[in-house]
C-alpha positions in Angstrom: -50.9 -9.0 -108.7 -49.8 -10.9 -111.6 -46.3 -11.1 -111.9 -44.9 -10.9 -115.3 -41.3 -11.3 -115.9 -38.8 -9.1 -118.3 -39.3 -9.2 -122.0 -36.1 -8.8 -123.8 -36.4 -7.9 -127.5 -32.9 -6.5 -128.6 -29.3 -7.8 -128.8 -26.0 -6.8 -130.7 -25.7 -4.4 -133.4 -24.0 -6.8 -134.8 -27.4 -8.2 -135.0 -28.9 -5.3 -138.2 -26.7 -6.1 -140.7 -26.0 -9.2 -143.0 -25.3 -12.6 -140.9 -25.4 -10.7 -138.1 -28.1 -13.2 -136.3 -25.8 -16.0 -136.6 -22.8 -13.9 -135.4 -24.7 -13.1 -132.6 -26.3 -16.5 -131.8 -23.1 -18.5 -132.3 -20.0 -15.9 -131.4 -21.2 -13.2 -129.4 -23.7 -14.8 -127.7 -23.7 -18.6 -128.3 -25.6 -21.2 -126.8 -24.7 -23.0 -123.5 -23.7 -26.3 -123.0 -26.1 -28.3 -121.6 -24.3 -32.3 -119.4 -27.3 -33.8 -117.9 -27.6 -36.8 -115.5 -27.3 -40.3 -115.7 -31.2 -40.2 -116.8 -30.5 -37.6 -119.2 -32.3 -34.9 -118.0 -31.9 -32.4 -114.3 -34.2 -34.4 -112.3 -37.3 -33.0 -111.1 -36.9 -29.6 -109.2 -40.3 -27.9 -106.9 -40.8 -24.5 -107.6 -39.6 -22.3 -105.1 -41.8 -19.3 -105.0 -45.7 -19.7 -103.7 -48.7 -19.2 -104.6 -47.7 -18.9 -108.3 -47.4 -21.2 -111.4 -44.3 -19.5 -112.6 -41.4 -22.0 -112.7 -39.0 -20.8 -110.4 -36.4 -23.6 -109.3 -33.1 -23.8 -107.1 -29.8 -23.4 -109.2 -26.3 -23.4 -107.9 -23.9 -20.4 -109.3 -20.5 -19.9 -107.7 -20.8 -21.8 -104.6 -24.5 -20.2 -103.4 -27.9 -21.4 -103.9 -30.6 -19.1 -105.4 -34.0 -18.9 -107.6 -33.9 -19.1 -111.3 -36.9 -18.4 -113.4 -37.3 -20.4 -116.4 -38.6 -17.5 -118.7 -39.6 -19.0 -122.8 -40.6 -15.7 -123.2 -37.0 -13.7 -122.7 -35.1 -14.4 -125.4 -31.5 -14.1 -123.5 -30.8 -15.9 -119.8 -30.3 -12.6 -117.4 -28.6 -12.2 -114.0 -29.2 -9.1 -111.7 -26.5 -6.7 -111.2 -26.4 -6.4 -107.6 -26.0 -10.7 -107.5 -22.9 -10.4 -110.1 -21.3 -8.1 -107.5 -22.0 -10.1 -104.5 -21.4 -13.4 -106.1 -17.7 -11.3 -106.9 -18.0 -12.9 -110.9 -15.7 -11.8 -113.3 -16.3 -13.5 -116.6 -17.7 -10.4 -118.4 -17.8 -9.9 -122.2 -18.7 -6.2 -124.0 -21.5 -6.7 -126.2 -24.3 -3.8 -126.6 -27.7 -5.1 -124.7 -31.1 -3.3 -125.0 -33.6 -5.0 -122.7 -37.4 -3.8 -122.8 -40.4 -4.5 -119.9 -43.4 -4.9 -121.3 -44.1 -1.4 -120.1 -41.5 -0.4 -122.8 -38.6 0.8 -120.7 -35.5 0.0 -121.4 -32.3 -0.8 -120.5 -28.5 -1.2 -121.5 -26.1 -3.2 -120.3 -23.0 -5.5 -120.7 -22.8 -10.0 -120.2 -21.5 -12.3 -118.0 -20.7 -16.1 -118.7 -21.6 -18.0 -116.0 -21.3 -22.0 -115.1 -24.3 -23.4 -112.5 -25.7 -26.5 -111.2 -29.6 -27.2 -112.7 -30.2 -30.2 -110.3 -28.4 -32.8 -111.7 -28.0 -31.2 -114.7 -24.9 -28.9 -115.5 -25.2 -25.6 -117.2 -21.9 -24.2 -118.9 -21.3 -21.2 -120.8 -24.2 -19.4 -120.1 -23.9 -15.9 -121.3 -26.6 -13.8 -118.9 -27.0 -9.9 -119.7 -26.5 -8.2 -116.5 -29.7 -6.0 -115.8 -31.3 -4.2 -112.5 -34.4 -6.8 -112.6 -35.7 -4.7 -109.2 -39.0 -6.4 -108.1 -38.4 -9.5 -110.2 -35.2 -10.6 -108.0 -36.6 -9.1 -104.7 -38.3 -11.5 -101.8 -41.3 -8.8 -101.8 -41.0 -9.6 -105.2 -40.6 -13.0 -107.1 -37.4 -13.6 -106.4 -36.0 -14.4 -108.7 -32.3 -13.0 -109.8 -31.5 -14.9 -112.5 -34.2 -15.6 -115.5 -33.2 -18.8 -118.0 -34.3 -17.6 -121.2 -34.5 -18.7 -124.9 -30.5 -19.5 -125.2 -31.1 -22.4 -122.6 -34.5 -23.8 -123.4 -33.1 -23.9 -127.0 -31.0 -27.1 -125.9 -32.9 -29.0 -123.5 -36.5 -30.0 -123.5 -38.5 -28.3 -120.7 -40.9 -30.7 -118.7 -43.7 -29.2 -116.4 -45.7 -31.0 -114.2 -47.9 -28.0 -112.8 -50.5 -30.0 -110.5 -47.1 -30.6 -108.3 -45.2 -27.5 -109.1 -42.1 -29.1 -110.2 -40.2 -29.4 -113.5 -37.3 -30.8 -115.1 -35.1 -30.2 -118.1 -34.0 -33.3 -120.5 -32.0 -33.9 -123.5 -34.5 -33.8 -126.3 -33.3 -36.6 -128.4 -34.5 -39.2 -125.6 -37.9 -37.8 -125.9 -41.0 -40.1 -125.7 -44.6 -39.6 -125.7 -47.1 -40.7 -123.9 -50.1 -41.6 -126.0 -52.2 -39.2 -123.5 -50.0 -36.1 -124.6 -50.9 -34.3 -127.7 -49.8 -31.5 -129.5 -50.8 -27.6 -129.5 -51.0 -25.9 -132.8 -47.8 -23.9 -132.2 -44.8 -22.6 -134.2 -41.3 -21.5 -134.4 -40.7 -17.9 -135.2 -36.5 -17.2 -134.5 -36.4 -18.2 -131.0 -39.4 -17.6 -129.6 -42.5 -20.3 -129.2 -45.9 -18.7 -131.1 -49.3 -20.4 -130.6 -52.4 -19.7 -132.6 -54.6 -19.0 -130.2 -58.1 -17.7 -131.2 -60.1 -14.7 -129.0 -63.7 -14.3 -129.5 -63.0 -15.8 -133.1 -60.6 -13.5 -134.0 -56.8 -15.3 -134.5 -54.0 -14.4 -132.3 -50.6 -15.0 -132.6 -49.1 -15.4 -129.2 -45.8 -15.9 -127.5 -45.7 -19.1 -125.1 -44.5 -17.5 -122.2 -43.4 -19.1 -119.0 -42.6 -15.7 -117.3 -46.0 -14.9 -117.5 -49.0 -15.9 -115.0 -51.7 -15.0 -116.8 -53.9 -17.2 -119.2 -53.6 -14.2 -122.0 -52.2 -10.6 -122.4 -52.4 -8.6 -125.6 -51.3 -5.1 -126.9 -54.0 -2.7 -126.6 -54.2 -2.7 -130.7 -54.9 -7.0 -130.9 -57.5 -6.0 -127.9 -59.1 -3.3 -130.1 -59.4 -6.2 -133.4 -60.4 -8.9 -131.1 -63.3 -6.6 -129.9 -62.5 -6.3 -126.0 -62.3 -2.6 -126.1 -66.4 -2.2 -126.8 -66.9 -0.4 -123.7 -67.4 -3.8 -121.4 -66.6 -3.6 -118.1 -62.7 -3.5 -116.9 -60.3 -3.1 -113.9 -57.3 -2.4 -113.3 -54.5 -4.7 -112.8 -50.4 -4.7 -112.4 -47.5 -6.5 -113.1 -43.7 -7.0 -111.7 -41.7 -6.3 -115.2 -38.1 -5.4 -115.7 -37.4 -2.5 -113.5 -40.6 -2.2 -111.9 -43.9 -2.4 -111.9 -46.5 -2.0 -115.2 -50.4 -1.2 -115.0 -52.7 -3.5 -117.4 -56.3 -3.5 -117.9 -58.4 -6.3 -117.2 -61.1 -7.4 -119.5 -63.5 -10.4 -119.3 -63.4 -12.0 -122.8 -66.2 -14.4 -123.6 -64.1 -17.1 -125.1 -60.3 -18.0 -126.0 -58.8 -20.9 -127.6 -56.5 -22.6 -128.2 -56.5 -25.9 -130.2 -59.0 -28.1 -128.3 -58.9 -26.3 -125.4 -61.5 -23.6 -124.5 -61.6 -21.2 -121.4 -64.8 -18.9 -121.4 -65.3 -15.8 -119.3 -61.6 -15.4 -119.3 -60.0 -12.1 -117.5 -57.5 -11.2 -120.3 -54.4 -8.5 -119.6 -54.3 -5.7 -121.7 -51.1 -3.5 -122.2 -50.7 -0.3 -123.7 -48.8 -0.4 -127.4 -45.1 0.2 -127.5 -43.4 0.8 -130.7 -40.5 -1.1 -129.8 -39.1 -3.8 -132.0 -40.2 -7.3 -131.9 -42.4 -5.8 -129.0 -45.3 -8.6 -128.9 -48.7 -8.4 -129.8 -50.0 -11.2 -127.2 -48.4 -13.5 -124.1 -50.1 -17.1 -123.5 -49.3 -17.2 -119.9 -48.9 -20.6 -117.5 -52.8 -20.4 -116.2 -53.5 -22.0 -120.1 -51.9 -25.1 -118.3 -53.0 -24.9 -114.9 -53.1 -28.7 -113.4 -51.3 -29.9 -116.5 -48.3 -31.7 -117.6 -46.4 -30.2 -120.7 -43.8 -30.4 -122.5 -41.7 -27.9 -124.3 -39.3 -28.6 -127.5 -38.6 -24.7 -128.2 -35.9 -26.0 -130.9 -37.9 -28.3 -132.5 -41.1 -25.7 -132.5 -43.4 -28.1 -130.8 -45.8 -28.0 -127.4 -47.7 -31.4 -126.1 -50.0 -31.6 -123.2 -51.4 -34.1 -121.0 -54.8 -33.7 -119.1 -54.0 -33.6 -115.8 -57.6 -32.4 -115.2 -60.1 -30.8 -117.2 -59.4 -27.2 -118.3 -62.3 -26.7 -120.3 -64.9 -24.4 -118.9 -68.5 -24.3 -120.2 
């Protein structure tokens, strides 16, 4: 089963009208603050759950140690609500929340701010939605109870070593490359992290998302352009998503690339279109980076990668 983490799309209704983005972004639902380590970054963390390249990693939050997921594809950090009752957290603030799974239900709800440990990293300010995640935060499950979205990875570099299954957070500003890293072709759209990636030669624009295990899902409309929906063999496939579980079709695509790096006879997720907003056409997933090292500037819109080990099939 691949397990794909929530997808959340909506915010304030503050958000629809005229400066209502940097309301939202900077009042109702600004940014943490990030106080990292002597080294200026978390330290390295191992991922907790198995068998899985999702980055899941122990965080401290009022006293107890869970699983956090660190999730560049949800644009908002988000705790489950059964946790914020054990945990007995208080810190709530009233702003209108409309989370979607990629199976296109939703849900509303209200935000806690929370303070936690990130390994030697501190975390302060972080205002979580507070969802029933259901599968995601269950042992049977991921997890996982609390995802670190966009808000966080917006002000700290992300660092993934994913032969070892560990990763660290930094302050960006210390940043330097190694000559073996180089950069994906990748862009900032709002928060979000889009690379070009390219499917049987037709052009994809998809969100880099690290709540994802799969090399590639796409709407069933990008399947139908990119040709995968020509009657070629399929199965069927599911995922853990907000809520519950959603049903995908799996399709071999001949080639998909992205940048220099090609993966051929790729098993690619297909979804059934939603006509939600900002719902996404297409979700490059961690098995693009599968025995890699890579780094992650989501506020400076930029992706590098270092060969671990060969990715490229022929």
């Amino acid at each position: 089963m691949n397990r794909r983490s929530l997808f959340i799309r909506a915010g304030a209704a503050a958000a629809a009208v005229g400066g209502g983005l940097w309301l939202k972004d900077h009042v109702l639902w600004r940014r943490p603050g990030v106080t990292f380590g002597a080294d200026g970054g978390s330290g390295w963390l191992e991922f907790v759950a198995p068998r899985t390249l999702l980055p899941t990693v122990p965080v401290r939050l009022a006293g107890r140690e869970l699983t956090a997921l660190v999730d560049s594809g949800a644009q908002y950090s988000v705790i489950d609500r059964r946790l914020v009752g054990e945990l007995g957290l208080d810190r709530f603030f009233d702003m209108p929340l409309i989370a979607y799974g990629v199976d296109g239900r939703a849900q509303m709800g209200r935000g806690v701010t929370l303070d936690l440990t990130f390994g030697e990293a501190r975390i302060e300010r972080l205002r979580a939605g507070i969802l029933d995640l259901g599968p995601l935060s269950e042992e049977e499950g991921l997890g996982a109870p609390l995802i670190l979205g966009q808000d966080l990875l917006m002000q700290a570099g992300l660092e993934m070593d994913l032969r070892r299954r560990r990763l660290r957070l930094f302050r960006k500003a210390q940043t330097e490359l190694s000559p073996a890293y180089r950069a994906m072709p990748v862009r900032r759209a709002g928060t979000s992290l889009i690379a070009d990636t390219v499917v049987e030669g037709v052009r994809v624009e998809a969100v880099l998302d690290t709540g994802s295990s799969a090399l590639l899902a796409l709407s069933e409309g990008v399947a139908q352009l990119a040709g995968l929906l020509d009657g070629r063999p399929e199965r069927e496939g599911s995922s853990i998503v907000l809520g519950g579980v959603a049903r995908a079709r799996l399709i071999k695509a001949k080639s998909v690339a992205l940048g220099p790096e090609i993966w051929r006879d790729a098993t690619i997720a297909v979804y059934a279109d939603r006509a939600l907003p900002n719902y996404p056409d297409a979700l490059l997933g961690m098995e693009a980076f599968a025995g890699r090292d890579i780094i992650l500037n989501l506020g400076d819109g930029e992706l590098h990668v270092a060969p671990l080990m060969d990715v490229t099939i022929v």
